[in-house]
N, C-alpha and C positions, 0 to 999 in steps of 0.2 A: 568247133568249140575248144578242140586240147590245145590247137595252136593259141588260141588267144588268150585260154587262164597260163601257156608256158611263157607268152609273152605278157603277160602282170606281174607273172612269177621275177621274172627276168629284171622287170622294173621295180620293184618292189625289193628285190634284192641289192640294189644300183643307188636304189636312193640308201638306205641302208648303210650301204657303203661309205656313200657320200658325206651323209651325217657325221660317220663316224671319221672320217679325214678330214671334216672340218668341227668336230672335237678335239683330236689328238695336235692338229694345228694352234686352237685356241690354247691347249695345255704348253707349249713349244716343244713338244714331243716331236718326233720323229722316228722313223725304221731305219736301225741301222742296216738293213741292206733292203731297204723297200720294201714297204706293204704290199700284200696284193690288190691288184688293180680292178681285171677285169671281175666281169660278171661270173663267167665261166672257170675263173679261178673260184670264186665264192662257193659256186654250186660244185665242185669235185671235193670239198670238204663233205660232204654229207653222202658221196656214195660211198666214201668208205668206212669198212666194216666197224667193229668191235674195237680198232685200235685207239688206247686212249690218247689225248691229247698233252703234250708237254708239261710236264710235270718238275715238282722242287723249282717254283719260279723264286726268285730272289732278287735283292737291291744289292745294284755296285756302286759303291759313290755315295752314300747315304751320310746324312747328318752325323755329329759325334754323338756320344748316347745322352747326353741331354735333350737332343733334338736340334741343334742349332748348325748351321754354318760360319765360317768369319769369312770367308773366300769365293769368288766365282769357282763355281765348281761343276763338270758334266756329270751325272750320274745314266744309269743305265739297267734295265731289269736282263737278268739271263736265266736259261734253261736248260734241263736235258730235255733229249729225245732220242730211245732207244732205235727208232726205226731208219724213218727218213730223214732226221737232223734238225736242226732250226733253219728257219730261211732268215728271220726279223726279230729282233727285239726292240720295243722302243726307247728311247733317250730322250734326254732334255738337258737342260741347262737351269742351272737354281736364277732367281731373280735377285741380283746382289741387291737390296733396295731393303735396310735396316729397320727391322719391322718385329713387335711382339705378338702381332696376329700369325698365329700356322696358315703356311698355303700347305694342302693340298692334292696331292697329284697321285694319277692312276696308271699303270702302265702293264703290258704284257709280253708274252711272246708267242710263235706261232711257227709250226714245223712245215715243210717244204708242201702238204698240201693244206695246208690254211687253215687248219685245227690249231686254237689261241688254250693257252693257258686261262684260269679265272682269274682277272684283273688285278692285281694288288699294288696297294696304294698306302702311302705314308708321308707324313707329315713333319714341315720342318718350318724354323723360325729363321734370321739372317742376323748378324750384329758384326760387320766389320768395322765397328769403330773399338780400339783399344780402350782399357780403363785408364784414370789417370792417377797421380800420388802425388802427395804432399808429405814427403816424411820428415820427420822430425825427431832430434836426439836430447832425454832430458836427463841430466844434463845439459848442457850446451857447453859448460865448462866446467870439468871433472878432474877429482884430487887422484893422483896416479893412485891405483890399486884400488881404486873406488869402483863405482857400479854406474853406467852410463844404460840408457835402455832406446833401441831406435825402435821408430813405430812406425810404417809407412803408410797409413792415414790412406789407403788408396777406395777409390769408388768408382761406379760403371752404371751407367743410367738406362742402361739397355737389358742385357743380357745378366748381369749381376756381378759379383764379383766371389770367382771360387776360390782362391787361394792367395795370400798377399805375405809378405816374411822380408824382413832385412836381417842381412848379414847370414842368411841362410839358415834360419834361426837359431843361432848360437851369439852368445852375450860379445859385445863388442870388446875389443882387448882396452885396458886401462895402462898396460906394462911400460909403456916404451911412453916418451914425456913428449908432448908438441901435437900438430896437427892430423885428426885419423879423418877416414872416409870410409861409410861401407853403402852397399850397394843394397838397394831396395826391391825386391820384386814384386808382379800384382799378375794372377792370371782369371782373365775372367768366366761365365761356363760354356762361350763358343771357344775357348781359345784363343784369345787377343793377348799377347803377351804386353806388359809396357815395364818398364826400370827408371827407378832415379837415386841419386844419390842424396847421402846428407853427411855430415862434417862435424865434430865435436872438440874439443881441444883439449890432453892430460895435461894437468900441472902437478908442479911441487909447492907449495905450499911456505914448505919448511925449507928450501933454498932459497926463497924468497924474504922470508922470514930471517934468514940466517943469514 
């Protein structure tokens, strides 16, 4: 009878296993220096004593604090461990695929005899598409020493758009007579940078006149 509940045990521990490495496979996880495998690695987690399990787990690679990505990016969870060290942590890779749904994902680590950290998981959104602008200067044709105002008109259909400024927001110069240009920026809340320009033209008036 003790052989055949150690061999349920055994099995029972295997399917377990198994589940769970075709969990960490559906997430595109992986161990960065391999899970453990066997059975018998499973069960030498539980003969030992008191010592706690890896501890201060943490995200490498994590979204910006909006929560977003713009970029293919690895991320990866780490650990200490005062004793026997980590053997594995796992990793994945973000799903570049432009989405305002959050994925998701759980990840841990585990020290050289296969005591795991409690799982922890976070969540992120993707937007690599840049926003775009249409700026525009009104004026469009301005009496030197006058007041010209660029706006760069920019939007972002995805992710939204954080921050947008021409000429760095400072007033465009009117001083000097003929054709100006100033440059538009637009950043959106993953980080997609995009720029455009726009053109206004200072006149005299009174040379013209004169």
């Amino acid at each position: 009878m003790t052989d055949g509940r150690a061999h349920s045990s055994a099995y029972g521990l295997a399917w377990v296993a198994g589940l769970a490495v075709l969990a960490w496979g559906g997430l595109g996880l992986t161990g960065v220096q391999g899970a453990p495998r066997s059975v018998h690695g499973v069960g030498a987690a539980s003969s030992v004593g008191d010592t706690p399990p890896p501890r201060g787990l943490r995200l490498e690679g994590g979204p910006n604090a909006e929560g977003w990505y713009a970029a293919p990016t690895r991320y990866r969870w780490a650990a200490q461990d005062r004793d026997g060290g980590i053997a594995w942590c796992q990793s994945g890779s973000v799903v570049a695929v432009d989405t305002a749904v959050p994925r998701t994902v759980y990840g841990t680590c585990a020290d050289g005899v296969g005591r795991s950290a409690s799982y922890l998981g976070f969540s992120y959104r993707y937007d690599g598409t840049p926003p775009t602008l249409d700026p525009v200067a009104t004026p469009a044709v301005v009496q030197r020493h006058g007041v010209v105002v660029a706006v760069p008109r920019a939007t972002d259909a995805l992710s939204g758009v954080a921050r947008q400024s021409c000429n760095g927001d400072r007033a465009p110069s009117t001083r000097r007579l003929g054709p100006h240009t100033v440059t538009c920026l637009v950043r959106d809340r993953a980080g997609n940078l995009a720029t455009a320009r726009v053109s206004y033209l200072v006149v005299d008036h009174r040379l013209r006149d004169g």
